[in-house]
C-alpha positions as CSV (number, residue, x, y, z in Angstrom):
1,X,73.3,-119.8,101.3
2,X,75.0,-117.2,103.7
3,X,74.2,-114.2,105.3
4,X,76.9,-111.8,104.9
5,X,76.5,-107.9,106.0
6,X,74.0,-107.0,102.9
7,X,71.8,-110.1,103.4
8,X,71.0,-113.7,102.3
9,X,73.8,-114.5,99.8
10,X,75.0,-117.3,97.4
11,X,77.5,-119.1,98.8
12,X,79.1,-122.1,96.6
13,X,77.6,-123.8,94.1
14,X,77.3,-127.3,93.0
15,X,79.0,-128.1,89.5
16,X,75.8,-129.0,87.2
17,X,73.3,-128.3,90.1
18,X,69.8,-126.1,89.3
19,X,71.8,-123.2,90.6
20,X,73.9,-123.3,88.8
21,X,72.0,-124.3,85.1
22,X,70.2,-121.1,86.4
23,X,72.7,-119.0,86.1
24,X,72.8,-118.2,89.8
25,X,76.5,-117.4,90.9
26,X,78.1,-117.5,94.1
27,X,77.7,-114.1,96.1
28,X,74.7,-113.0,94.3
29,X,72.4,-111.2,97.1
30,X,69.3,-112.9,97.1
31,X,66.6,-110.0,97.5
32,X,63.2,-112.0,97.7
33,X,62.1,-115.7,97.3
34,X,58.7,-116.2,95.7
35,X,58.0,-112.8,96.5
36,X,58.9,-113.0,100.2
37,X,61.9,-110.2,101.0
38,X,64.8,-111.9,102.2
39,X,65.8,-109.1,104.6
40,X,66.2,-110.7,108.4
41,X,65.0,-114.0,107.2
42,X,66.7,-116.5,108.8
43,X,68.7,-118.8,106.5
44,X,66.2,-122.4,108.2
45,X,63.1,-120.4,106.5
46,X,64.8,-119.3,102.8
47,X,65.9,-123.4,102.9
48,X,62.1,-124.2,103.5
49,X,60.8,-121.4,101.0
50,X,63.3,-122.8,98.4
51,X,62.8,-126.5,99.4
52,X,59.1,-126.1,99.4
53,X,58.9,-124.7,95.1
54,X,58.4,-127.9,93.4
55,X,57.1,-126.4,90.2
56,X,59.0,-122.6,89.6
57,X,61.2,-120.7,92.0
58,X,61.1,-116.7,91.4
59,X,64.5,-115.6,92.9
60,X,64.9,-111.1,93.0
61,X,69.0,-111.3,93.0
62,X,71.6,-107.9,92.8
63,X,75.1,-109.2,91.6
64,X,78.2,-107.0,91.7
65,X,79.2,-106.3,88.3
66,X,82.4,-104.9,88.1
67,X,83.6,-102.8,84.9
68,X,87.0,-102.0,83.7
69,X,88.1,-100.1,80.3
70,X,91.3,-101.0,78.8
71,X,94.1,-98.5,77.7
């Protein structure tokens, strides 16, 4: 995790971690964490909220998709 200008973000991932068998993707902006909003939350508490979901982990993420048409 980072926190860049828009807020808690994904920094690398692990090759065959969770993460990344979740689909998770490095620079996805994490909005909440178990329903708790990510905005001014320092990185120590998002570690503990994620460290602390044994069972399910409910991630609200915005990724930058970017488009391009071919000519």
């Amino acid at each position: 995790l980072t926190m860049e200008l828009d807020g808690l973000t994904v920094g690398n991932i692990a090759k065959g971690s969770l993460a990344q068998r979740s689909g998770l993707e490095k620079g996805d902006l994490i909005f909440s964490i178990n329903a708790k909003p990510t905005r001014y939350m320092p990185i120590q508490k998002a570690v503990r909220l994620i460290e602390a979901s044994k069972d399910s982990l409910d991630l609200v993420i915005r990724r930058q998709v970017f488009l391009t048409r071919g000519r």
